[in-house]
CHARMM-style PDB file with segment names, atoms N, HN, CA, C and O in Angstrom:
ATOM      1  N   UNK     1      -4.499   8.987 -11.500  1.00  0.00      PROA
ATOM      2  CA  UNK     1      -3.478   8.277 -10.741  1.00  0.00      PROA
ATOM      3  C   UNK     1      -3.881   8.296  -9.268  1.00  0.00      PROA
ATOM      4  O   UNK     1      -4.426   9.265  -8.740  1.00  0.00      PROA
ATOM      5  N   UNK     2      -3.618   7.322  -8.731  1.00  0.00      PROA
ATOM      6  HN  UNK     2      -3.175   6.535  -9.160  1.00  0.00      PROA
ATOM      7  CA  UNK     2      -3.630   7.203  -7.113  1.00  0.00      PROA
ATOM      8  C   UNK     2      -2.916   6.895  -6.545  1.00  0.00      PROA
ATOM      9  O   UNK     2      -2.430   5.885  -7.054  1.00  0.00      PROA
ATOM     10  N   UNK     3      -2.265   7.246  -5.318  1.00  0.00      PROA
ATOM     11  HN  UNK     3      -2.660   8.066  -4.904  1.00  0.00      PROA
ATOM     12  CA  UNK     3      -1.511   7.072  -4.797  1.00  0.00      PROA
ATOM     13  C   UNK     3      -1.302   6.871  -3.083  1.00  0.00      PROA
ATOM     14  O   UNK     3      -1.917   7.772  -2.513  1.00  0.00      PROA
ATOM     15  N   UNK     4      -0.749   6.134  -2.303  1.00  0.00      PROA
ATOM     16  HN  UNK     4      -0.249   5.402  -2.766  1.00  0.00      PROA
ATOM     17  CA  UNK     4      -0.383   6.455  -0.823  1.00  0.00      PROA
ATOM     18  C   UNK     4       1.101   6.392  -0.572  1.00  0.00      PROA
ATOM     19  O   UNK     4       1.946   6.013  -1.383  1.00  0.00      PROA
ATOM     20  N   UNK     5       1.353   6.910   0.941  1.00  0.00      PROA
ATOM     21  HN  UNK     5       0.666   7.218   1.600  1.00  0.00      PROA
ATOM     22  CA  UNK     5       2.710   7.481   0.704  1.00  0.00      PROA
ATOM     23  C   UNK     5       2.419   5.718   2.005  1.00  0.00      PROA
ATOM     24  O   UNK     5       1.336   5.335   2.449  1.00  0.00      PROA
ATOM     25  N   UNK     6       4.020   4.976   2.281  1.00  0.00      PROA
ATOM     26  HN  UNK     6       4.900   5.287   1.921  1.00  0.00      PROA
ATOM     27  CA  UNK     6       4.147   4.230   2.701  1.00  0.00      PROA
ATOM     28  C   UNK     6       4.235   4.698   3.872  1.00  0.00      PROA
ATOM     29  O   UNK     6       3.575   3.986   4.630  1.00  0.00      PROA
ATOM     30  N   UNK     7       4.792   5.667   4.480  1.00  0.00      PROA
ATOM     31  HN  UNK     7       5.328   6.246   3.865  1.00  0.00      PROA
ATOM     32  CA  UNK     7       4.205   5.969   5.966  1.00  0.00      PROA
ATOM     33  C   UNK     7       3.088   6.101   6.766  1.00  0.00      PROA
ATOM     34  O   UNK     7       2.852   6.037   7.972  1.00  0.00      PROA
ATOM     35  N   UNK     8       2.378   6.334   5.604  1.00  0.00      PROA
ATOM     36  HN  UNK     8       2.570   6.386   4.624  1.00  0.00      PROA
ATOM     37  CA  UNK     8       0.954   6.924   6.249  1.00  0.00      PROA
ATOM     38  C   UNK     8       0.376   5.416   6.536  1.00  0.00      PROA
ATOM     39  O   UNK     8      -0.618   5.340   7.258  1.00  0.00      PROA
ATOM     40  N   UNK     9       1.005   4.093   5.955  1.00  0.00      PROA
ATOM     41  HN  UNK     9       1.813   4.155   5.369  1.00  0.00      PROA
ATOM     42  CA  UNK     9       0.208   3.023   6.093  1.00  0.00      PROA
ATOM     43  C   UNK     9       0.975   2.098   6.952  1.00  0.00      PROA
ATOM     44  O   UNK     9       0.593   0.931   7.049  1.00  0.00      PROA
ATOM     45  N   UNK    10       2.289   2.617   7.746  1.00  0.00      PROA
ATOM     46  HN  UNK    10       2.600   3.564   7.668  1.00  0.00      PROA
ATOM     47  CA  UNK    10       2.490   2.748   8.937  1.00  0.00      PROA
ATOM     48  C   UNK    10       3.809   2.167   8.833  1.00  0.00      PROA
ATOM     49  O   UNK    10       4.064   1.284   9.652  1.00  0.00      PROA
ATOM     50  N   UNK    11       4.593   2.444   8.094  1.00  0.00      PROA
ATOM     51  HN  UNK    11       4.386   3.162   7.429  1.00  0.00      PROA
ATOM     52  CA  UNK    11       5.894   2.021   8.086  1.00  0.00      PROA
ATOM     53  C   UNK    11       6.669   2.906   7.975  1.00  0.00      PROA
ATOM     54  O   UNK    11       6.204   4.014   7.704  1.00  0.00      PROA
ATOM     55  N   UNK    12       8.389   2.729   8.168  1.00  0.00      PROA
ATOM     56  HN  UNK    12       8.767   1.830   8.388  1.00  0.00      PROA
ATOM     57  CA  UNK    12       8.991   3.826   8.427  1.00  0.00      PROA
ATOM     58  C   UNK    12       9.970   4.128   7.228  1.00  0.00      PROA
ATOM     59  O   UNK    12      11.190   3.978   7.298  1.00  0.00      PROA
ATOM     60  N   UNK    13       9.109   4.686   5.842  1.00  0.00      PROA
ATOM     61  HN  UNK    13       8.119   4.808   5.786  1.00  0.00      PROA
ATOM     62  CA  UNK    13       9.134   4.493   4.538  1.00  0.00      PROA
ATOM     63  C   UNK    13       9.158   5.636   3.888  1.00  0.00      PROA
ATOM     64  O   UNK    13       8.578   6.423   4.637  1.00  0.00      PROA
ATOM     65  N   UNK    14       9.454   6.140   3.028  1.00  0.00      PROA
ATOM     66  HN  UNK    14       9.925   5.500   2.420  1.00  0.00      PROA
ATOM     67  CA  UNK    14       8.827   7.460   2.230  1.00  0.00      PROA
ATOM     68  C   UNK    14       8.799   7.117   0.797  1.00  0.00      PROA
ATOM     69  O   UNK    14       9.016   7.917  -0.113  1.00  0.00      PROA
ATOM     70  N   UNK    15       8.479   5.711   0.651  1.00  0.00      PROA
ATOM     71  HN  UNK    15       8.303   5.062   1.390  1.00  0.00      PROA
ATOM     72  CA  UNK    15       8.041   5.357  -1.452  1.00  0.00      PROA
ATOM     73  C   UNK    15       6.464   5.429  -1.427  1.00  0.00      PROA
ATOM     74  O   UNK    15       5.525   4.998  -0.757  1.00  0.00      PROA
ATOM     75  N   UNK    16       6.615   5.929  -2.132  1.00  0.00      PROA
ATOM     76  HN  UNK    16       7.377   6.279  -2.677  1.00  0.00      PROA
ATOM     77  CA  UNK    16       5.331   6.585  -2.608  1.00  0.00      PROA
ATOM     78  C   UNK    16       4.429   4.855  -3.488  1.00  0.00      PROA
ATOM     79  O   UNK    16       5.167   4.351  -4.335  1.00  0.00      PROA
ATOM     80  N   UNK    17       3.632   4.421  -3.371  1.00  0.00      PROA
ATOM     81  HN  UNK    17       3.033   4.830  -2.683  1.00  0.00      PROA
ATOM     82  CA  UNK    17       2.623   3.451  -4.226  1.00  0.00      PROA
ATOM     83  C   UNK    17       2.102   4.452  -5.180  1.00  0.00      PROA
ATOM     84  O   UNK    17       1.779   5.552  -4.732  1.00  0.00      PROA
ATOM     85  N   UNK    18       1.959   4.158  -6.679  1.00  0.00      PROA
ATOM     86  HN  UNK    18       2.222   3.265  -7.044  1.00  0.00      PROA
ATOM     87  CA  UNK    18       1.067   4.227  -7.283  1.00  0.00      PROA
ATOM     88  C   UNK    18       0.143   3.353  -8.070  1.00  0.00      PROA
ATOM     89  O   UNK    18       0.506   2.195  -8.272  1.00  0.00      PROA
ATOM     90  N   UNK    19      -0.937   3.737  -8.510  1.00  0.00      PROA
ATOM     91  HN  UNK    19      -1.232   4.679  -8.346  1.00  0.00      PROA
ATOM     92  CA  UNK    19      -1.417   2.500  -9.621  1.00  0.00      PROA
ATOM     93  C   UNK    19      -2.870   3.716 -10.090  1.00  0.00      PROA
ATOM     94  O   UNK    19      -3.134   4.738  -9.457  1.00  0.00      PROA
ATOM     95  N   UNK    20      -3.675   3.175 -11.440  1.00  0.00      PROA
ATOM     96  HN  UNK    20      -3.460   2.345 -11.955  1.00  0.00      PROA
ATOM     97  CA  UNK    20      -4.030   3.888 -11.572  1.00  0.00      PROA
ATOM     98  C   UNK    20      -5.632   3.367 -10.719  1.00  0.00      PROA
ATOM     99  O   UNK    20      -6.522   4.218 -10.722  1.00  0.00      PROA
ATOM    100  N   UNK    21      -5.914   2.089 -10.074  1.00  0.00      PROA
ATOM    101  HN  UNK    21      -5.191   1.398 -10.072  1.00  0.00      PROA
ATOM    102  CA  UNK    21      -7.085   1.715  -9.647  1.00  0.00      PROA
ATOM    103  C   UNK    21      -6.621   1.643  -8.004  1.00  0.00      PROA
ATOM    104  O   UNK    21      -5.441   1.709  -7.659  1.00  0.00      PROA
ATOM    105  N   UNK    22      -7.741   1.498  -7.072  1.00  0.00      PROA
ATOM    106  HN  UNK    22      -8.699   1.444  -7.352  1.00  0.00      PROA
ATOM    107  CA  UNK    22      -7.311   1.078  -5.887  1.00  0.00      PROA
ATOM    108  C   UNK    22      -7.060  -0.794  -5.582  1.00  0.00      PROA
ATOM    109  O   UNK    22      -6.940  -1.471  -4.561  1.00  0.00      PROA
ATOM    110  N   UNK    23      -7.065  -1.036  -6.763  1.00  0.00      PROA
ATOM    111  HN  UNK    23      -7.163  -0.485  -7.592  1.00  0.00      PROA
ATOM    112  CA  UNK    23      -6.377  -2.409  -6.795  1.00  0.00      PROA
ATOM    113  C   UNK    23      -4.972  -2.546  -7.220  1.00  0.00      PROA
ATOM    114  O   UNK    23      -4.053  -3.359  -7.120  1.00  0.00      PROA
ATOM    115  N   UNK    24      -5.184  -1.520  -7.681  1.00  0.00      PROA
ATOM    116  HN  UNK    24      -5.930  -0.859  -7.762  1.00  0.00      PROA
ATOM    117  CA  UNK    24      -3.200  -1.588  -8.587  1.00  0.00      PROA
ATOM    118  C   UNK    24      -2.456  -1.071  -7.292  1.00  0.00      PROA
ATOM    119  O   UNK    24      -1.292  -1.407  -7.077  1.00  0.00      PROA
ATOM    120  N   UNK    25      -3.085  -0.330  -6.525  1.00  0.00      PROA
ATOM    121  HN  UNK    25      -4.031  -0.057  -6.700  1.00  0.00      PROA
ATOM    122  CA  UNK    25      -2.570   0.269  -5.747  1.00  0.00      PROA
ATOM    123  C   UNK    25      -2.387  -0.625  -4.546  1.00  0.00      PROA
ATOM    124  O   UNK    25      -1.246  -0.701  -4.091  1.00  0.00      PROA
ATOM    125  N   UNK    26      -3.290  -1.267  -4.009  1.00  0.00      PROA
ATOM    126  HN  UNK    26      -4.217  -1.206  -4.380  1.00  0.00      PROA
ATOM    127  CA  UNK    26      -2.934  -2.590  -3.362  1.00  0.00      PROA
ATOM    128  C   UNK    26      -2.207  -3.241  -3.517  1.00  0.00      PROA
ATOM    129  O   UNK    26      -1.294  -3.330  -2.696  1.00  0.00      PROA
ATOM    130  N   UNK    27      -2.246  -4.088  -4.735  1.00  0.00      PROA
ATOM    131  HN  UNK    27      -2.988  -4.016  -5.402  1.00  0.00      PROA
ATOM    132  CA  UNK    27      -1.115  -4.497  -5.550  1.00  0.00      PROA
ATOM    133  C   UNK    27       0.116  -4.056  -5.414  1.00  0.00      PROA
ATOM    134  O   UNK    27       0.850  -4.511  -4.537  1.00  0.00      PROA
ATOM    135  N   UNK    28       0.434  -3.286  -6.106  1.00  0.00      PROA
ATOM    136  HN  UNK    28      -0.163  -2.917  -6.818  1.00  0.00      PROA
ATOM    137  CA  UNK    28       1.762  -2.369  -6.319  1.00  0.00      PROA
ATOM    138  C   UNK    28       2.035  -2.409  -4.643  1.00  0.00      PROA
ATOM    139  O   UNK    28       3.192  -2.795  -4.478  1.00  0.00      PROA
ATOM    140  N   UNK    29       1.522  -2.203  -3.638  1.00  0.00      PROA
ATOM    141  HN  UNK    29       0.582  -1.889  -3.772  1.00  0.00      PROA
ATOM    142  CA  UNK    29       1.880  -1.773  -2.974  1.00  0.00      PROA
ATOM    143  C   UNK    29       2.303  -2.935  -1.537  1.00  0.00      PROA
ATOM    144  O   UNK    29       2.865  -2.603  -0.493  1.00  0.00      PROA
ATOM    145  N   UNK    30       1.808  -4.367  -1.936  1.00  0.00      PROA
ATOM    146  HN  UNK    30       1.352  -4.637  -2.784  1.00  0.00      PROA
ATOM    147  CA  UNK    30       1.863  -5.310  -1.288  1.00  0.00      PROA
ATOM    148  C   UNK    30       3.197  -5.981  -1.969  1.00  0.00      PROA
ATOM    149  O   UNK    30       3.805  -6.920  -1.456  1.00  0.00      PROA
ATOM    150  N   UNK    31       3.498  -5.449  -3.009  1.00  0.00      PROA
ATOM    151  HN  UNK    31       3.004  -4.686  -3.425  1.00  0.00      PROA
ATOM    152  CA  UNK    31       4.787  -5.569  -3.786  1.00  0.00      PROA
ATOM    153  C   UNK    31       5.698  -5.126  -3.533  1.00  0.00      PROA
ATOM    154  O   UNK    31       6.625  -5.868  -3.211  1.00  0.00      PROA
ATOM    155  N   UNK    32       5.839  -4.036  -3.548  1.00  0.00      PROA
ATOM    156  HN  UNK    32       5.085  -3.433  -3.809  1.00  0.00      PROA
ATOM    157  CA  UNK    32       6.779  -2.833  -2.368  1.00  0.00      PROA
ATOM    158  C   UNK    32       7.171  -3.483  -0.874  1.00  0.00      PROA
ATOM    159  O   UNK    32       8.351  -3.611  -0.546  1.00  0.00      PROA
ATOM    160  N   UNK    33       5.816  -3.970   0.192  1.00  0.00      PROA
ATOM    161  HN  UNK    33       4.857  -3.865  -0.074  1.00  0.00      PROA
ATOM    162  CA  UNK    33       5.405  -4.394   1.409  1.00  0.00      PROA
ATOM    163  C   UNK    33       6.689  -5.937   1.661  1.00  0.00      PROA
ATOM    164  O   UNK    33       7.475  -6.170   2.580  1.00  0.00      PROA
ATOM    165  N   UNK    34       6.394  -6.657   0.447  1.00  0.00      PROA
ATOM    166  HN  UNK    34       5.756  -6.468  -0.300  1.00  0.00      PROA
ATOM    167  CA  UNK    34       7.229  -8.113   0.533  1.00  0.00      PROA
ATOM    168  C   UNK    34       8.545  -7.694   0.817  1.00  0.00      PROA
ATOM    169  O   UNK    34       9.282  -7.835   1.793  1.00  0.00      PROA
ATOM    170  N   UNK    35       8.687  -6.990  -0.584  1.00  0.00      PROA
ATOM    171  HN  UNK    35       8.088  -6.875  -1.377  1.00  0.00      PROA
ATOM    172  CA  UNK    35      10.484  -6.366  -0.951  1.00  0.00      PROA
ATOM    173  C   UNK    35      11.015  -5.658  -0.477  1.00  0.00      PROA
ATOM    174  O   UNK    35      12.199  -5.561  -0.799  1.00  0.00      PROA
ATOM    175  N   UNK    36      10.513  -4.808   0.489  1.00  0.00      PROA
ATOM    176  HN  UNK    36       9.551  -4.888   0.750  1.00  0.00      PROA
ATOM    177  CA  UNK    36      11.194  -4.008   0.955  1.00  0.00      PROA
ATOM    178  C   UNK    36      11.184  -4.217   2.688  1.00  0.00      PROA
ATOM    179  O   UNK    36      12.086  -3.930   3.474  1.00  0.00      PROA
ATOM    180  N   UNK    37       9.545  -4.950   3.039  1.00  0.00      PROA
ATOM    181  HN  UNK    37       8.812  -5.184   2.401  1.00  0.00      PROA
ATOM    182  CA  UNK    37       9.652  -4.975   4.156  1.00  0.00      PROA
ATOM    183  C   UNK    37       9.404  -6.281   5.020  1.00  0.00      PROA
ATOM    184  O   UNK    37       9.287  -6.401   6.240  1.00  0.00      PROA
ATOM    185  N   UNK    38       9.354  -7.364   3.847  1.00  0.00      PROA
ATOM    186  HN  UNK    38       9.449  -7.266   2.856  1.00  0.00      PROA
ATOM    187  CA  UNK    38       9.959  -9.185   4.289  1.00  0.00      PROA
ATOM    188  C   UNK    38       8.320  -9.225   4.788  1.00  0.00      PROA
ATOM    189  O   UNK    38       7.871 -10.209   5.376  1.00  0.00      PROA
ATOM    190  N   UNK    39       7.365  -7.840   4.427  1.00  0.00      PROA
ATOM    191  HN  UNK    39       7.729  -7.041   3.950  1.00  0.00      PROA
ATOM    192  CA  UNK    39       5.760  -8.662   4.364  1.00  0.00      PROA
ATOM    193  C   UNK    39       5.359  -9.902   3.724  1.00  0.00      PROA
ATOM    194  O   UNK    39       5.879 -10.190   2.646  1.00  0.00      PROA
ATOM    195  N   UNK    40       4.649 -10.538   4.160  1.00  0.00      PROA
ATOM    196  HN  UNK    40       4.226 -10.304   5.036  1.00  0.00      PROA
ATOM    197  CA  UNK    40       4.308 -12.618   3.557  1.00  0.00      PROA
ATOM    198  C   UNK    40       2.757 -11.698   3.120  1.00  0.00      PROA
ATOM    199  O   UNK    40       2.300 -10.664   3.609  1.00  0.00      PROA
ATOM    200  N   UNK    41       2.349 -12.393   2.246  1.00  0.00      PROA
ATOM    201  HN  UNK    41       2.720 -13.233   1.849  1.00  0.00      PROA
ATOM    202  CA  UNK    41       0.642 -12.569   1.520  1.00  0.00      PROA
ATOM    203  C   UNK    41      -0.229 -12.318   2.662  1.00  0.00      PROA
ATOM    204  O   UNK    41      -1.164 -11.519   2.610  1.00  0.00      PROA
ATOM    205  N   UNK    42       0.096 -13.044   3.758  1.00  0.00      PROA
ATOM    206  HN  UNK    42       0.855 -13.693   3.800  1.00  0.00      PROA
ATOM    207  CA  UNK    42      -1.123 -13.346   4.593  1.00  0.00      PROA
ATOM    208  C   UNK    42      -0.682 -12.520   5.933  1.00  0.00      PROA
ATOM    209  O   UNK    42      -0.993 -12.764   7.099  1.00  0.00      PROA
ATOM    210  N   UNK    43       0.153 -11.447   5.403  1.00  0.00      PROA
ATOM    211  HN  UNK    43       0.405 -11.249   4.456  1.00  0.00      PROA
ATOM    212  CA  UNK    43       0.238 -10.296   6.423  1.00  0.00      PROA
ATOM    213  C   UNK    43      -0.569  -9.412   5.741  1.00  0.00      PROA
ATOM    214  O   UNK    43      -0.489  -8.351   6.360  1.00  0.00      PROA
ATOM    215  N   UNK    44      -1.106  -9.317   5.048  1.00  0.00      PROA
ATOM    216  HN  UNK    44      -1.170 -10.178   4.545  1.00  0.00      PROA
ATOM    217  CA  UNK    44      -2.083  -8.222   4.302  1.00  0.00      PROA
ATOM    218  C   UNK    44      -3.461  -8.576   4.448  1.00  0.00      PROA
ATOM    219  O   UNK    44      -4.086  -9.074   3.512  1.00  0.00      PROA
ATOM    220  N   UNK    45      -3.990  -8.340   5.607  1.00  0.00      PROA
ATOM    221  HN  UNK    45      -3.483  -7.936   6.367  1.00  0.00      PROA
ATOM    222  CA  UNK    45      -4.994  -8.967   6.052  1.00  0.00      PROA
ATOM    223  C   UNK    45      -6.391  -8.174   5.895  1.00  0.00      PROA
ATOM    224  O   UNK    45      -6.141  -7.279   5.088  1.00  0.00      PROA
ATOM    225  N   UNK    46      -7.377  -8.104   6.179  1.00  0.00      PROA
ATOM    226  HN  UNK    46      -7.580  -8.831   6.835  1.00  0.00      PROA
ATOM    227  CA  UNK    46      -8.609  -7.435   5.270  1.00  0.00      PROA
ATOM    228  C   UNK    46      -8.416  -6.606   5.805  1.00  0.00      PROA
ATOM    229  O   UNK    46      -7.940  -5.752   5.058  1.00  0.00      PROA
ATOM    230  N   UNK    47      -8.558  -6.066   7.418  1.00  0.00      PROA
ATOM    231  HN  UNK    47      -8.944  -6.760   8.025  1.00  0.00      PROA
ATOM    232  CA  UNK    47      -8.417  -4.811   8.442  1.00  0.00      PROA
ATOM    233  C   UNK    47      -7.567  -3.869   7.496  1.00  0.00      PROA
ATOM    234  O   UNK    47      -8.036  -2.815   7.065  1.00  0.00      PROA
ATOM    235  N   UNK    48      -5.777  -4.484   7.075  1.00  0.00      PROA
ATOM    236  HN  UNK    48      -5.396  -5.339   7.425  1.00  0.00      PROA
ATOM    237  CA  UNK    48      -4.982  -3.834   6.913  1.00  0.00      PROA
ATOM    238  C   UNK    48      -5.177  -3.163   5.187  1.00  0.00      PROA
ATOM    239  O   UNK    48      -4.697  -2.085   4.837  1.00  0.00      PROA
ATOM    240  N   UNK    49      -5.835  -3.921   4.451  1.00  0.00      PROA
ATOM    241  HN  UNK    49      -6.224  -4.797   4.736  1.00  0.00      PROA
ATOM    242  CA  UNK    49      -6.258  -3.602   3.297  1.00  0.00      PROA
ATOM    243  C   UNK    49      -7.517  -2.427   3.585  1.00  0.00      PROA
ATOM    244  O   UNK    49      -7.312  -1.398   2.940  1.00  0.00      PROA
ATOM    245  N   UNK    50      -8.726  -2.396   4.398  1.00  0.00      PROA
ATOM    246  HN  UNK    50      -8.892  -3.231   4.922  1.00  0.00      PROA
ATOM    247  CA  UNK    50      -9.347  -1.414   4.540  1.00  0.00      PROA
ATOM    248  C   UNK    50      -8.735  -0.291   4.822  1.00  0.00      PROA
ATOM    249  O   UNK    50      -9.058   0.821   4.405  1.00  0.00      PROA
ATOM    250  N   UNK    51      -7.723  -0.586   5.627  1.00  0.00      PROA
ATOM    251  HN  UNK    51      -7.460  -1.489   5.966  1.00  0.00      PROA
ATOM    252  CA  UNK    51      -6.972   0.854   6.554  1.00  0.00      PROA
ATOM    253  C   UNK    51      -6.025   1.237   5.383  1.00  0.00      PROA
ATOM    254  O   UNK    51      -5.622   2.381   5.591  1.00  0.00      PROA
ATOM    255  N   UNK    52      -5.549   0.764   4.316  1.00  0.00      PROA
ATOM    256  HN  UNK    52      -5.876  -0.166   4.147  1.00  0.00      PROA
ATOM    257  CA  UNK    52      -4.874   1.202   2.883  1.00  0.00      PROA
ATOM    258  C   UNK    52      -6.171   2.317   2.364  1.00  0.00      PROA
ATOM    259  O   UNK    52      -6.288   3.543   2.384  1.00  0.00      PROA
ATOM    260  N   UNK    53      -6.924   1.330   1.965  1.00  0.00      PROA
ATOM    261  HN  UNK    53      -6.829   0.335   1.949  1.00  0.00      PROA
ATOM    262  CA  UNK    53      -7.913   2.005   0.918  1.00  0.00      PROA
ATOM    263  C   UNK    53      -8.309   3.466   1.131  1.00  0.00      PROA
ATOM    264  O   UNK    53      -8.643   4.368   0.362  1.00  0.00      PROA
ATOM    265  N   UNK    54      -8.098   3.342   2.881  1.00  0.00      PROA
ATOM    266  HN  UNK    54      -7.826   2.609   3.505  1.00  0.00      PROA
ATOM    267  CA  UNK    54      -8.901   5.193   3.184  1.00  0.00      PROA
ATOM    268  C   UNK    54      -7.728   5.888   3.047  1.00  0.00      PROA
ATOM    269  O   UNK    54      -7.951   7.091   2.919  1.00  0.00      PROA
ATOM    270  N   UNK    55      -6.546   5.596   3.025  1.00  0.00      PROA
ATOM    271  HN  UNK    55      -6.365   4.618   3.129  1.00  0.00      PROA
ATOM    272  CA  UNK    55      -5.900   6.682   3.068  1.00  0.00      PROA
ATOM    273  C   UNK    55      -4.994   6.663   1.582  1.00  0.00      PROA
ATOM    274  O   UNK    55      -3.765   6.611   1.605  1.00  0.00      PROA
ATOM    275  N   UNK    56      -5.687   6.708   0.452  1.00  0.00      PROA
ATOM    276  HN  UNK    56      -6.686   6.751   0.433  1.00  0.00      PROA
ATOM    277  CA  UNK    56      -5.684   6.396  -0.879  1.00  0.00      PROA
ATOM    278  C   UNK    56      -5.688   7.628  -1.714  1.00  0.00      PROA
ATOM    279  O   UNK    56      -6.839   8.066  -1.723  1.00  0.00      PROA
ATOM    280  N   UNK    57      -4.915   8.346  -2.395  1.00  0.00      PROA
ATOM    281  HN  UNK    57      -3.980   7.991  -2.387  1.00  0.00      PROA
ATOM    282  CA  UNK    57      -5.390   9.494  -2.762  1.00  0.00      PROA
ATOM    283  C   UNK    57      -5.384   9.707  -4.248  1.00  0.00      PROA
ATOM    284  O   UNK    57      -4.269   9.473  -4.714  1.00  0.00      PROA
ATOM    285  N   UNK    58      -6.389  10.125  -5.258  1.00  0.00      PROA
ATOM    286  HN  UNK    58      -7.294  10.315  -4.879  1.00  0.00      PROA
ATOM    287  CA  UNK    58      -6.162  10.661  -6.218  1.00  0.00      PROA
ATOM    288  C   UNK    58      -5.551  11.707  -6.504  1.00  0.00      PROA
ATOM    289  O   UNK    58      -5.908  12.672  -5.829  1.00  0.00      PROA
ATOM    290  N   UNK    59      -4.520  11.957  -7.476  1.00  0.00      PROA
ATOM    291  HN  UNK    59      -4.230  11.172  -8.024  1.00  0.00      PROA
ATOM    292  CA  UNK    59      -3.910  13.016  -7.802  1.00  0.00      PROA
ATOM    293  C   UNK    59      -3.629  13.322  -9.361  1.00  0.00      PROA
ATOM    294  OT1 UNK    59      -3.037  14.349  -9.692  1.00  0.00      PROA
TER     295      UNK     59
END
């Protein structure tokens, strides 16, 4: 499983993303990003997808 906590990717959040790939986790988590925080598609921009990926954790 992998996971990031939504603060750490800079919002003022504490839901946890999981998925079991770092795509699900993108995913899942750009899903969360819309619904919870009125993020659009093309606010998830490559920078902001790199700066996800490092702080990505297996557990």
């Amino acid at each position: 499983m992998k996971t990031i906590n939504c603060r750490e990717a800079g919002f003022d959040c504490d839901f946890i993303v999981k998925g079991e790939t770092e795509e699900e986790v993108l995913k899942n988590g750009m899903e969360h990003a819309k619904k919870d925080h009125n993020m659009k598609e093309e606010d998830m921009t490559s920078e902001m997808k790199e700066k996800i990926r490092g702080i990505i954790r297996s557990s």
